[in-house]
Every structure is written in C-alpha cells, then in structure tokens.
C-alpha positions as CSV (number, residue, x, y, z in Angstrom):
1,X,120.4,113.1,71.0
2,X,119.8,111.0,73.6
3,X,119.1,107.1,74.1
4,X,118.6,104.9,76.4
5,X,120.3,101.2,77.3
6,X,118.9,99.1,79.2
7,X,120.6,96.7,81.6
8,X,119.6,94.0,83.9
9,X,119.7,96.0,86.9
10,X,119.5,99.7,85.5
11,X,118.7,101.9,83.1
12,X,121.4,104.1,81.6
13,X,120.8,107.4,80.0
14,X,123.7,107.6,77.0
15,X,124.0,111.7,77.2
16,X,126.1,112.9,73.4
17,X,126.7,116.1,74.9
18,X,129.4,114.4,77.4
19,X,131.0,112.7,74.6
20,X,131.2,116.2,72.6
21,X,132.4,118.2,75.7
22,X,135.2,115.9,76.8
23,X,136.2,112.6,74.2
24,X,136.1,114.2,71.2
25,X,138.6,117.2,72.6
26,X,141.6,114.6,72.8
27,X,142.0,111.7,70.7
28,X,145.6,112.0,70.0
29,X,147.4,110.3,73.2
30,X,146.4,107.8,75.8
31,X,146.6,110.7,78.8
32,X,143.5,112.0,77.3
33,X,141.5,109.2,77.5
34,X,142.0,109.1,81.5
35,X,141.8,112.3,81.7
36,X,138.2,111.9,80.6
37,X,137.8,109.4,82.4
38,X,138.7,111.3,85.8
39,X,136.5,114.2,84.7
40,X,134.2,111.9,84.9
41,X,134.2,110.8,88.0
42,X,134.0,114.4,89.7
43,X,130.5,115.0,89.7
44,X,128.4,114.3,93.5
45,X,125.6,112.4,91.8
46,X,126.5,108.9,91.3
47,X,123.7,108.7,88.3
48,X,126.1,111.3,86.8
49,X,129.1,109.1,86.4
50,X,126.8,105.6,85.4
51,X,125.6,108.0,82.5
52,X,128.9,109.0,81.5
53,X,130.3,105.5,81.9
54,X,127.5,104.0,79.9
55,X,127.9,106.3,77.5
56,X,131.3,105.5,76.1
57,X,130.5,101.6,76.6
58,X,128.5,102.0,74.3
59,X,129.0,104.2,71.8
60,X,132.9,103.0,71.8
61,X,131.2,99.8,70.3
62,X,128.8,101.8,68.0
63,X,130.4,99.3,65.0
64,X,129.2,96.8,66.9
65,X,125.9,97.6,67.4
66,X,125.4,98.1,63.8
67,X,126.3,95.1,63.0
68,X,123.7,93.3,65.5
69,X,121.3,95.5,63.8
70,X,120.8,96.9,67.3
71,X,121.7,100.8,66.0
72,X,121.0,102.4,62.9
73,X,124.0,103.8,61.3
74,X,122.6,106.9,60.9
75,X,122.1,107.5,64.5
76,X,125.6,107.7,65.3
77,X,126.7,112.0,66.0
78,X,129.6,112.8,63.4
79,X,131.6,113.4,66.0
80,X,131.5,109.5,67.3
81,X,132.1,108.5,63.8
82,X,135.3,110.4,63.5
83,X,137.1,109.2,66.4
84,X,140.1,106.4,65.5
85,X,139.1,103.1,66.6
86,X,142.1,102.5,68.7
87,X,140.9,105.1,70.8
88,X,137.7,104.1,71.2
89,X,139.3,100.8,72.2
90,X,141.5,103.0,74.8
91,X,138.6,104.8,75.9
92,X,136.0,101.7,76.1
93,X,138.9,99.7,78.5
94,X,139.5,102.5,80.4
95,X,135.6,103.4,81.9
96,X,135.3,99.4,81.7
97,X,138.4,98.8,84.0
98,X,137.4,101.5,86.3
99,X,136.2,101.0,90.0
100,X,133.1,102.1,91.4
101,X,132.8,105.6,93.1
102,X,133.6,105.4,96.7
103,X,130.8,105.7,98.7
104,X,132.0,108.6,100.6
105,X,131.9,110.7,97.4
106,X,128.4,109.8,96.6
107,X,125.1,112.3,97.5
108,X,122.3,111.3,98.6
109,X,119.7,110.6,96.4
110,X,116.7,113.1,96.0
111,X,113.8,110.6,97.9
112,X,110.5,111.0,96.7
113,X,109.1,109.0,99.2
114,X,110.5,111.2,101.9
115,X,108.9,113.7,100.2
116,X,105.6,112.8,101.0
117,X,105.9,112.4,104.7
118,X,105.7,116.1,105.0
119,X,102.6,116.3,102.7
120,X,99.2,117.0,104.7
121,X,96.6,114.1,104.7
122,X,94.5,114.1,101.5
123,X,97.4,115.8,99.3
124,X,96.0,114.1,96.2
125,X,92.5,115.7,96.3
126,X,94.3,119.4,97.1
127,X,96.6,119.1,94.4
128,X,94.0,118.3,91.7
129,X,92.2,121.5,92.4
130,X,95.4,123.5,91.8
131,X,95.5,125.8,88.0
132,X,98.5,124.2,86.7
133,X,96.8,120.6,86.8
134,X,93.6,121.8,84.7
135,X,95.0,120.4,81.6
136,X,96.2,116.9,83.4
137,X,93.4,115.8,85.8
138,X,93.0,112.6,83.8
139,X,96.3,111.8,84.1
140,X,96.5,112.3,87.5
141,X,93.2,110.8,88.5
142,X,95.0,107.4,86.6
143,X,97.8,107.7,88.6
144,X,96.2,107.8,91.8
145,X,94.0,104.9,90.9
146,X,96.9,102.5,88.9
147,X,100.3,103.9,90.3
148,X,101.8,104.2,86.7
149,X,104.7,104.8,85.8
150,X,104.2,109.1,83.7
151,X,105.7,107.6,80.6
152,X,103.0,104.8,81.0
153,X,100.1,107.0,79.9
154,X,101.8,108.1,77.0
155,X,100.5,105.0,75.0
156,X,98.8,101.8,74.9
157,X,97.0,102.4,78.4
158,X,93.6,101.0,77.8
159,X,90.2,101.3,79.9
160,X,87.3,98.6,80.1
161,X,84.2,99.8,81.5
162,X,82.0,97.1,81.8
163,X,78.5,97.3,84.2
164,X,80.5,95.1,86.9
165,X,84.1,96.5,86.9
166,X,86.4,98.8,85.7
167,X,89.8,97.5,83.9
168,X,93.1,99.4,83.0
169,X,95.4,97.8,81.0
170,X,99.0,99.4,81.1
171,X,101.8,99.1,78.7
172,X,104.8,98.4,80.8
173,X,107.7,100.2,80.8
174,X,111.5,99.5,82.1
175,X,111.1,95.9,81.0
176,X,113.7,93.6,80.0
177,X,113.8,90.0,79.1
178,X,114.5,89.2,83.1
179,X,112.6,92.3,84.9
180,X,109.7,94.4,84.6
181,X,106.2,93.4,83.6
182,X,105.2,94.1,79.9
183,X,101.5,94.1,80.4
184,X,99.2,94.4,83.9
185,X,95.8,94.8,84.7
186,X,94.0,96.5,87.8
187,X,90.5,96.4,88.1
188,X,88.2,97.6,90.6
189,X,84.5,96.2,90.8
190,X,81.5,98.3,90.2
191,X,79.7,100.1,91.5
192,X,81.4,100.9,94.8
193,X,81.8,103.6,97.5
194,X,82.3,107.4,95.9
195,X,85.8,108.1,95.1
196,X,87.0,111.7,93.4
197,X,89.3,110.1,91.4
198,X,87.9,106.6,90.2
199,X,84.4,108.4,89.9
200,X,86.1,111.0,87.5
201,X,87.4,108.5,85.2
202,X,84.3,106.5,85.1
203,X,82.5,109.8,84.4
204,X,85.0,110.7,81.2
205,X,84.9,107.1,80.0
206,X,80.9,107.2,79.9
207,X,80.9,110.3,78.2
208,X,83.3,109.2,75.0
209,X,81.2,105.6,75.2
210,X,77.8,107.6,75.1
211,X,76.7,105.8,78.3
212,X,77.7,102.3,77.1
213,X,80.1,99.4,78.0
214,X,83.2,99.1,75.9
215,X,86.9,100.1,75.7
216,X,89.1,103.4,75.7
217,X,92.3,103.9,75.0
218,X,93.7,106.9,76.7
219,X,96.7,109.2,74.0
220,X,98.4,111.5,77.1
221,X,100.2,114.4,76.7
222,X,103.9,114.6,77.2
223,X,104.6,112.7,80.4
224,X,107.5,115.7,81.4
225,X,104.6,118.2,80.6
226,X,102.7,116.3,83.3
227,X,105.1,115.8,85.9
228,X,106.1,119.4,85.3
229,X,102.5,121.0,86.4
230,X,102.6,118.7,89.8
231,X,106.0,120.0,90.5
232,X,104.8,123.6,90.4
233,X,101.4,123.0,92.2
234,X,103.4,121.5,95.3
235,X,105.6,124.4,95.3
236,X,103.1,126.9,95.0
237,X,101.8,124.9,98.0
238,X,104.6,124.5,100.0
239,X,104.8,121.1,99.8
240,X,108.0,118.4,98.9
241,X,110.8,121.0,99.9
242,X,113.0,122.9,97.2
243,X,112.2,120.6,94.2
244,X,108.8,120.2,95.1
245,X,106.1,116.5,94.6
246,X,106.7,114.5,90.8
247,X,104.6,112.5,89.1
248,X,106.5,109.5,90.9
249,X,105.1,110.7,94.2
250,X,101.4,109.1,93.2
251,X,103.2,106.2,92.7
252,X,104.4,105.7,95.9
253,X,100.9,106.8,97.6
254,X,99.5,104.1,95.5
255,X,101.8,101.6,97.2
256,X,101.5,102.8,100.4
257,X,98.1,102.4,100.3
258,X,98.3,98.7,98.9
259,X,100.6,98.0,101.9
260,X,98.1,99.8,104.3
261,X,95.3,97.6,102.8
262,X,97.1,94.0,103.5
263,X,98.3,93.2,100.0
264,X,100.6,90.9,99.0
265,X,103.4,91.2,98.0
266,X,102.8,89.5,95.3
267,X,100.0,91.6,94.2
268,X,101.7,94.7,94.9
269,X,104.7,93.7,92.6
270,X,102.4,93.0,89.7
271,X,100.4,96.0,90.3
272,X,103.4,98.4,90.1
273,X,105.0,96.5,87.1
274,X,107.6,94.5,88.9
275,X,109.1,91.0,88.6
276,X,110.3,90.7,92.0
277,X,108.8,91.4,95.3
278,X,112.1,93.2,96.4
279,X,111.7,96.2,94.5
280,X,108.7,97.3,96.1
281,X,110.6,98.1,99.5
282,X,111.5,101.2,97.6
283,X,108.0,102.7,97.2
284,X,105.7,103.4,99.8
285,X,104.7,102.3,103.5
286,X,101.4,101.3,104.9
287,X,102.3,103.9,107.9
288,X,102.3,106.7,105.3
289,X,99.0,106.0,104.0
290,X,96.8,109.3,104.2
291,X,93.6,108.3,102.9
292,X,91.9,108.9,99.4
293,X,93.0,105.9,98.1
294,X,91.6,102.9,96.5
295,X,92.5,99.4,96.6
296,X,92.0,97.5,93.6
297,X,89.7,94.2,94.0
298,X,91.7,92.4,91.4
299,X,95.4,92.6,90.3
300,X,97.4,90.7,87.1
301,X,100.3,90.7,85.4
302,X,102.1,89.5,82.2
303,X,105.2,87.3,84.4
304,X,105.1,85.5,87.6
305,X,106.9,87.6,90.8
306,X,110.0,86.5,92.4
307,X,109.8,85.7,95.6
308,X,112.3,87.6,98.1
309,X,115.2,85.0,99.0
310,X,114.6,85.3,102.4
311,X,110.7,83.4,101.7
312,X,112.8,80.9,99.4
313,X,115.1,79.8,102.1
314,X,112.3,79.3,104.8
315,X,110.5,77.2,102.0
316,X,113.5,75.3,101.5
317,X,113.9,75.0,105.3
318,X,110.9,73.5,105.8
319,X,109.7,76.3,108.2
320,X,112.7,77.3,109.2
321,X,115.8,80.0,107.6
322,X,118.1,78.0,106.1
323,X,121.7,79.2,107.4
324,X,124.6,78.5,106.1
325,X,127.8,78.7,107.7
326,X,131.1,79.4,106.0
327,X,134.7,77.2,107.3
C-alpha cells in the first residue's frame, strides 16, 4: 500500500513497508520509538527521511483521519491498527519534535536538468525513433509539445482540433488548495511551420475524427510504463549518465524552450501547471534550448500566478527595491 499526502510545500509518499520493518517491531517501551526514529534518519537521501517522517504523522493519527472522513477505515494495514495508542502518541511526538537532517548528511539530488546538458542537439527527435518508444510516441510527442507532468496523460487530457488551432486541455496534478493549477490550456494556431511532433498529433487526431473538427480525449498507458521506455532508450544511447533521461526531462526542454522564446513568466508558470512564478527557476534555461521545439501562441490556466517577491517589492517601491533594514 502506498498513499500519498499532500502538503503545502511537498508531496509526501506514506511508504507501509517502513512502518512494518521498524514500528511495529517495538511497541512495548519508549526506547523503541527513538530508536525508530534514529533509524530513520540514517539514510543519504533526504526524500528518504520526509517519507518516513510523513509516514508516522500520519498514520499515528489514522483515528483521526477516519473521523474527518479523510481515510477509509478499511485502508488502515492490520499492523497500524494493532499498535496501542499511547504509542502512537509516543511515536507521532517523537518524528514531530525532531530536527531537520543537517545539511552535511544530505546527497545531492539526482538533477534532471543537468541531465540534459550532455544530451546532443535534437535529442527529442533521436529518442523517438528508438524500439522501446514504439508503443509511446503519442505520449511523448504530447510531452514535447505541453510539458506535462507523465501522470498528466493518464486521464482527462483532452485535444481540440479546430481548422485555426490546436488545444490541449490537461488535468493538473500536484494541486492543492494554495498551489498547482487544476486545469490549463496550450494552444498552438494552425496551420503553421512543419513540426515532427505537433504534426504527429494532428495527424492521429484527424484520423480518429475522420478528417473533421472536434475533440479527443487521450486514455495513456501507465505513466511508469512510459517513463520507463525513455529511461532505456537514453541508456542504450548513452545519454543522461548511469540512470539515464525520464519522462521529466521533456518537461524541462519544454521550459527551456519557453524561456529561449521570451515568455513570461507568467505564461510559463501557467503553462507548466504552477501558481507561482518561483517554481519555474527549477526547470529549464533558455541557454539549454536545442531546437525542435514549439512555442505555444496561446497559454491559460485555472488560477492567477504569484508574482516573485522580488517584482512585488519594486511594485511597492514605486520603481525601486524596497529594503528594509533591521535595528
């Protein structure tokens, strides 16, 4: 089993198997409790401990969560719902109380977009022609052209063709009540210069419309099935280093080549599904633009973007950054 909570900044995976392996062992004195909760802490990869720690926040409360209607009794593993309450309490104040991982014990994060600075110019078109891809040029002819998320295609991603333009309309995912975008829209007019991947997905579309205007809505396979085939067409390639390109990697081309292209910030935060212009500084630069691309002619979203503070405080300034000095 595994679920998923979502919180303002991030997005915690709740792993069982951790809560198998190490709380259910030791319920019997308080030792154990920190015990798990310095086992914890001992792996490299910081994700690895905010799983862990999200984890028993959560299901520590599973009572809780029932009664919001928020969890379905059911759902909770047998071993959870055997553990004494006072040591969930115990174990819920514990991970709560403790301090963030010192930065000196953290790795490095795998970077995708570093990734792609060793990938020859017109990577995308190479890596479609590769075997393991057959079954997911589609897929990866929409992420080249919409930068969506592999979990977007899954459902609700919708195609307009229309004689002037062509629309996609993607489901959003990662969205909360403060973040993300639940719908956007990118559209690029018609017709235009050739483009492989655009003038596959126009081709497809005609075909199930018979030649005629109207809407699609695209059912993809498993979005690890996908990312999965990329991955092993880079590294049969030689491209991306040990773990080879994801999915994720279109993503960041997609940006890079908005930023290339002039766009907004704006634009570009509603075109990859964000609520704020700051998250974009992790995908993409213009410099690492390497052609193939297509810049969509228009660009909406559900929510309005937040502006980066540092645009606010010139705003505020009239012109000028505000500073503010602290006595």
């Amino acid at each position: 089993m595994r679920a998923y909570i979502t919180g303002d900044q991030n997005d915690f995976a709740i792993d069982e198997k951790f809560i198998q392996k190490h709380i259910s062992q030791g319920h019997q004195r308080q030792s154990e409790c920190r015990r798990c909760a310095e086992k914890s802490r001992e792996y490299e990869i910081t994700s690895t401990w905010f799983n862990n720690r999200a984890a028993v926040l959560y299901w520590s409360r599973h009572e809780a969560h029932v009664l919001k209607g928020e969890l379905n009794s059911s759902e909770i593993p047998d071993e959870i719902r055997s553990l004494p309450a006072d040591f969930l309490r115990q174990m819920h104040q514990i991970f709560n109380d403790a301090p963030p991982l010192p930065k000196k014990d953290r790795r490095a994060r795998h970077s995708k977009r570093r990734d792609l600075k060793y990938a020859p110019s017109g990577w995308r078109e190479s890596l479609l022609k590769e075997p393991s891809l057959r079954k997911h040029k589609l897929s990866f002819a929409l992420s080249a052209v919409t930068g969506c998320r592999p979990g977007e295609l899954v459902e609700n991603f919708k195609i307009t063709l229309t004689k002037s333009e062509i629309e996609f309309e993607i489901s959003g995912l990662k969205v909360t009540e403060y973040s993300g975008q639940p719908y956007r829209k990118i559209a690029y007019s018609l017709p235009r210069p050739p483009n492989l991947f655009l003038d596959m997905i126009i081709s497809v579309v005609k075909g199930v419309l018979r030649g005629a205007e109207g809407v699609v809505e695209i059912k993809s396979c498993s979005a690890k099935k996908y990312s999965a085939a990329i991955t092993c067409a880079s590294l049969r390639l030689g491209w991306g280093g040990k773990r080879g390109l994801s999915a994720y990697c279109l993503r960041h081309a997609f940006s890079s080549d908005l930023k290339a292209a002039g766009k907004s910030r704006q634009d570009i935060a509603k075109a990859l599904g964000h609520s704020s212009e700051k998250t974009q500084s992790c995908y993409g630069q213009a410099r690492m633009s390497s052609g193939g691309g297509v810049v969509p002619d228009r660009i909406d979203a559900e929510r309005s973007v937040k502006p980066l503070a540092s645009d606010v405080a010139t705003r505020l300034g009239g012109g000028k950054p505000v500073l503010r000095v602290r006595r």
